[in-house]
N, C-alpha and C positions, 0 to 999 in steps of 0.2 A: 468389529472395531469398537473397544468399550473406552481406552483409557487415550485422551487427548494427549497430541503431541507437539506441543508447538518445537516450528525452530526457533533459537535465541542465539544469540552473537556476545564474544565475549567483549566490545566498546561499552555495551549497552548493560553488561551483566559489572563490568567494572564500573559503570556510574552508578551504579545500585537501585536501577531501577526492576520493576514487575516489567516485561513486556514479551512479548513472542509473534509471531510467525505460524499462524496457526493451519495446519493440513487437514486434509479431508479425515484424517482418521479420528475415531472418538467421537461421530455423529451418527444420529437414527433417520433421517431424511434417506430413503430406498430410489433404485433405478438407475433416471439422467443426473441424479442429484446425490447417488450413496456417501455416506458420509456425513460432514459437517458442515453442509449450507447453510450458511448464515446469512442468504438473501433474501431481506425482505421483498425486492422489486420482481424476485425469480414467479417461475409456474409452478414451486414447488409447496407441498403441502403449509397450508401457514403455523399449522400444531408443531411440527417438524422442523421449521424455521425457529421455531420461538423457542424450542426444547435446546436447539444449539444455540441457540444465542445465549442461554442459562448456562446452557453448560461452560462457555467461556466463561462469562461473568463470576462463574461458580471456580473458575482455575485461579482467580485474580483473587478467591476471595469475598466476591462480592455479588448483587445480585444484579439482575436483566435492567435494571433501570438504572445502572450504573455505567452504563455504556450509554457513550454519546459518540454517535456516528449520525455521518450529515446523510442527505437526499443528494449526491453524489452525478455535477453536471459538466465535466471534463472543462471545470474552472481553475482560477488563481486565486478562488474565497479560502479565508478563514475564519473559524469560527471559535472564538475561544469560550471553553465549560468552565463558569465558575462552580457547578454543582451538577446534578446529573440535569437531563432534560426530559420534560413531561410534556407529552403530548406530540405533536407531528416535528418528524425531521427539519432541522434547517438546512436550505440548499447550499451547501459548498462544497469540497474536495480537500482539506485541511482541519483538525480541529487541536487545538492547546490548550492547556490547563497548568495550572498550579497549584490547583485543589487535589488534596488525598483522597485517593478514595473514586475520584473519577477514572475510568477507563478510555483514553481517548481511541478512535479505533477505522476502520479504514477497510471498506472489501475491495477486491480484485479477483481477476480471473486472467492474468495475463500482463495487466497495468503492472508499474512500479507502486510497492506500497514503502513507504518509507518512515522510518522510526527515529526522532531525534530528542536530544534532551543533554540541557546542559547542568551537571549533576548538583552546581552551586545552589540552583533554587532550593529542591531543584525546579526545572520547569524543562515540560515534558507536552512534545507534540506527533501528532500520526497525520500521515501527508499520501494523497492520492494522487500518482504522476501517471498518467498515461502520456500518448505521443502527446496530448495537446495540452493538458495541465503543463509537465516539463516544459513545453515549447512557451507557452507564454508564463511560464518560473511562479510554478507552484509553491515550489520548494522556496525560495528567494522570499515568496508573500510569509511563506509559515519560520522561516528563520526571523522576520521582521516584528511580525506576532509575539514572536518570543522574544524579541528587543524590546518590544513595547511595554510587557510586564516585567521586564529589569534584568532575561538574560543577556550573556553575551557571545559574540558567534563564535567566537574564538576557543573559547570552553566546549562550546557543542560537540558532541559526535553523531555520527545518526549511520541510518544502516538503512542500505535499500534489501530488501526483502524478494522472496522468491516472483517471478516476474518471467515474461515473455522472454527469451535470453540471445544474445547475436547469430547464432544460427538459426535461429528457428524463425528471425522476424523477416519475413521478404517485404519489400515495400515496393511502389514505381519510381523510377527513377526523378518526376517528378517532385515525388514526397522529399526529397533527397531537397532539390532545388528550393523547394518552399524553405527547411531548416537554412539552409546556405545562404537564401535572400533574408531569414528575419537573422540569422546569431552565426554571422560570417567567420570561418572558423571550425563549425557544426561539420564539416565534411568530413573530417577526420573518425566518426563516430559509423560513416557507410562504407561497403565495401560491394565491390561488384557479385551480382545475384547472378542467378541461372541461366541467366538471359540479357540480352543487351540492356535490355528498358529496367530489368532489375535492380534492387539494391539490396543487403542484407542492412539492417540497421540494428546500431548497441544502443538499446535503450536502457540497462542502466548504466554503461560507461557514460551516456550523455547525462543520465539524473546525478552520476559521481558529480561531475563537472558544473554540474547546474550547483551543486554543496560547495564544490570550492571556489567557484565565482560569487557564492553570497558569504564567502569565508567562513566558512565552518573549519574547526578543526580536524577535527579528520574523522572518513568515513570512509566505507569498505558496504562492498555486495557482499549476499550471504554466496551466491555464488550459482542457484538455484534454477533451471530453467522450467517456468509453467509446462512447457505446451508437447514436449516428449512424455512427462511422466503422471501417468495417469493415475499411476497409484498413487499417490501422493496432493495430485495438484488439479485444480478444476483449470479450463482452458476456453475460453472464448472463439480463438482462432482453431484449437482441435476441434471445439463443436462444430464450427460452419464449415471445414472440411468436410465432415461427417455429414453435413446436412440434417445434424441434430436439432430442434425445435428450440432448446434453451441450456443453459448452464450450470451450475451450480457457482457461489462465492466464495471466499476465502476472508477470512477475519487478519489482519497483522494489528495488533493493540499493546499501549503501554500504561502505565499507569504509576502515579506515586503513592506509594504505601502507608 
């Protein structure tokens, strides 16, 4: 795999923004990690890490310190880049900008990564929804973020990116009730699993929803499920089936030119 592939969506390609969806292909990181691991927190070689993370930066354009990506703690923080960031990660799950030139940017292995920008700034953010970012509206904090420097939601579009997808996510029927008792309504988003105590859960039907409850204009999944396709997508949940040791990540980043 020499030449990066990201996906792109065309909401995101008509507001004229740099952004992608980036797959395992187009990386030198070998093994549990072949391909394009871009995680810094992984077992994987750090030389290896760091060569892909160039290499994205190098798709955008730009170099490795032009990516700002948080230390990612299945929050509702945002952090907005006015310039790239030097030195140690800030902890959040969201990061926005309106500087050219920054790469705002977001790993996953399964989570919702989510890309929004509303094209008037423009102003442009990368969002980390897992079940519990989404559940207490990640997305909601990072649409606000971008009100705050003078988008509006209305204009936005965003795009949830390749992600764990409704068949493939079982949950307990439990998990089910937790969403039901915080964002009543949420039950529409489970369907019955393999078993009685099962559920299957649409995580990014529920991150659609989490966009148009902060009013966003309109947004669409790329359509993409992690955890069947291994060529293409690193997997959290296929790892610990596997009884694999660790994972590889996935980059989804956008950027203003």
């Amino acid at each position: 795999m020499t030449d990066l592939a990201p996906i792109t969506h065309p909401l995101l390609d008509r507001a004229g923004v740099r952004h992608g969806f980036f797959t395992r292909q187009g990386g030198v990181s070998q093994g549990l990690y072949a391909g394009l691991n871009v995680g810094v927190g992984s077992r994987d070689d750090p030389a290896a890490v760091a060569e892909n993370r160039r290499r994205v930066a190098a798709w955008f354009g730009r170099q490795a310190d032009d990516l700002a990506t948080c230390y990612q703690v299945h929050s509702a923080i945002v952090r907005v880049a006015e310039g790239p960031w030097r030195g140690d990660r800030p902890e959040g799950d969201a990061v926005a900008t309106t500087t050219p030139g920054v790469i705002c940017g977001v790993l996953t292995a399964d989570c919702a990564p989510v890309l929004i920008c509303d094209p008037e700034g423009p102003f442009v953010a990368a969002v980390h929804a897992g079940w519990k970012g989404a559940l207490h509206d990640v997305t909601h904090s990072a649409v606000q973020a971008l009100e705050a420097l003078g988008a509006q939601a209305s204009r936005m579009v965003a795009v949830v990116g390749p992600c764990i997808g409704p068949e493939s996510y079982e949950v307990g029927a439990d998990f089910m009730d937790q969403f039901a008792h915080h964002d009543p309504g949420s039950e529409r988003f489970f369907r019955p699993g393999a078993a009685d105590d099962k559920r299957l859960f649409d995580l990014p039907g529920f991150v659609l929803w989490r966009l148009e409850q902060a009013g966003v204009g309109e947004a669409a999944w790329t359509g993409h499920d992690t955890c069947p396709d291994e060529t293409r997508f690193y997997s959290n949940r296929r790892a610990y089936r596997r009884g694999e040791p660790d994972f590889g990540r996935l980059m989804s980043a956008i950027s203003i030119s």
